[in-house]
MIKESE-413237 format. One line per field, with one value per residue (C-alpha): residue in three letters; x, y, z. Coordinates in Angstrom, 1 decimal. Example, Ala and Ser with C-alpha at 12.3 -4.5 7.8 and 13.67 -1.06 7.14 Angstrom:
! MIKESE-413237
code = (Ala/Ser)
X = (12.3/13.7)
Y = (-4.5/-1.1)
Z = (7.8/7.1)
! end
This chain:
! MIKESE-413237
code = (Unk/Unk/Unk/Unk/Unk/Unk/Unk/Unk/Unk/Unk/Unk/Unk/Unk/Unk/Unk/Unk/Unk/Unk/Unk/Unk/Unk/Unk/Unk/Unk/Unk/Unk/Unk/Unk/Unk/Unk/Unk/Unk/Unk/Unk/Unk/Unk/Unk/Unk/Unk/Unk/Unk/Unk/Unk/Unk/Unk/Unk/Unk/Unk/Unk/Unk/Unk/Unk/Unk/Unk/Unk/Unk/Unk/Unk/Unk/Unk/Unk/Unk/Unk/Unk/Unk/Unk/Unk/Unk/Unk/Unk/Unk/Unk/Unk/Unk/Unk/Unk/Unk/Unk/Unk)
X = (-220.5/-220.5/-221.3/-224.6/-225.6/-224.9/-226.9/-229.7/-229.6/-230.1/-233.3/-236.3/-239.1/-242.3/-246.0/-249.5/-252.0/-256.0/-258.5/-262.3/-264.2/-267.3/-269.3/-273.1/-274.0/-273.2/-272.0/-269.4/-268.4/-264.5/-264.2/-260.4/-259.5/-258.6/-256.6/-254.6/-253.8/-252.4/-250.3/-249.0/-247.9/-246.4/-244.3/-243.3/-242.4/-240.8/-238.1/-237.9/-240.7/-243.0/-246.4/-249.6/-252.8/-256.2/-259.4/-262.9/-262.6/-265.2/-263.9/-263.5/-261.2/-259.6/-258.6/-257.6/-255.4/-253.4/-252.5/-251.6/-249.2/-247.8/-246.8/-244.7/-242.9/-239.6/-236.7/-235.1/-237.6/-238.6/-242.3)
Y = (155.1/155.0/158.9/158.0/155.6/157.8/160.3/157.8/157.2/160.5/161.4/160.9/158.4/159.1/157.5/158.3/155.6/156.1/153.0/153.8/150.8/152.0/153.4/153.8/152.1/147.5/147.1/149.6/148.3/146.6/144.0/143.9/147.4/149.1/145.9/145.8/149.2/148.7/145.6/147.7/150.5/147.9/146.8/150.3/151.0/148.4/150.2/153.2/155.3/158.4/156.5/158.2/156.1/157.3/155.3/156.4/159.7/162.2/163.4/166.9/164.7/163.3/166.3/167.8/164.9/165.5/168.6/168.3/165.9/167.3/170.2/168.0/166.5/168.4/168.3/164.9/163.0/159.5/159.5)
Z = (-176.2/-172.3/-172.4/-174.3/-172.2/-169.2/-170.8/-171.2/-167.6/-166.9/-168.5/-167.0/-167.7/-167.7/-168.5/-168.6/-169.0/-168.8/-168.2/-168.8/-168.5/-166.8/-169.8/-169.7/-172.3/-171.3/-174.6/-174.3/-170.6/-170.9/-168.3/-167.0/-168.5/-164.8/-164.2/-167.3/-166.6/-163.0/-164.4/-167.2/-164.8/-162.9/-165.6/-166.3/-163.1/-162.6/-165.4/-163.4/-165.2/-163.3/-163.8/-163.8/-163.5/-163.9/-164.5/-165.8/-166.7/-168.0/-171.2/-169.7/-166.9/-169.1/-171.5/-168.8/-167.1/-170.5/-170.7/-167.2/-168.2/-171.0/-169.1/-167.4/-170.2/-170.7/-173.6/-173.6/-171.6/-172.4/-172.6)
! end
């Protein structure tokens, strides 16, 4: 059991969290979103993950923030 848990140990952690708040339209617009976000990466880094924040993305932006990302990821990761 200790090798498992060394090999847990081992792998790398990583997160990718998007905030969009700012939307055109006011009924669309989330108050604290960007916020929540920061706190939540916090958290997460806070247990040794690779945290990527980005906030109010185009959809182009944020398509492309993705894949970006997932380009990263490799075999075994925790994501």
């Amino acid at each position: 059991m200790a090798g498992a848990n060394r090999q847990a140990a081992d792998r790398r952690k990583l997160g990718l969290l998007i905030a969009n708040s700012d939307y055109s339209r006011p009924e669309n617009k989330l108050g604290d979103t960007v916020k929540i976000v920061e706190q939540l990466g916090n958290v997460l880094r806070a247990i040794d993950f690779d945290v990527t924040i980005k906030c109010n993305l185009t959809k182009q932006e944020m398509v492309m923030t993705i894949n970006e990302f997932m380009r990263k990821i490799r075999d075994g990761d925790i994501v």
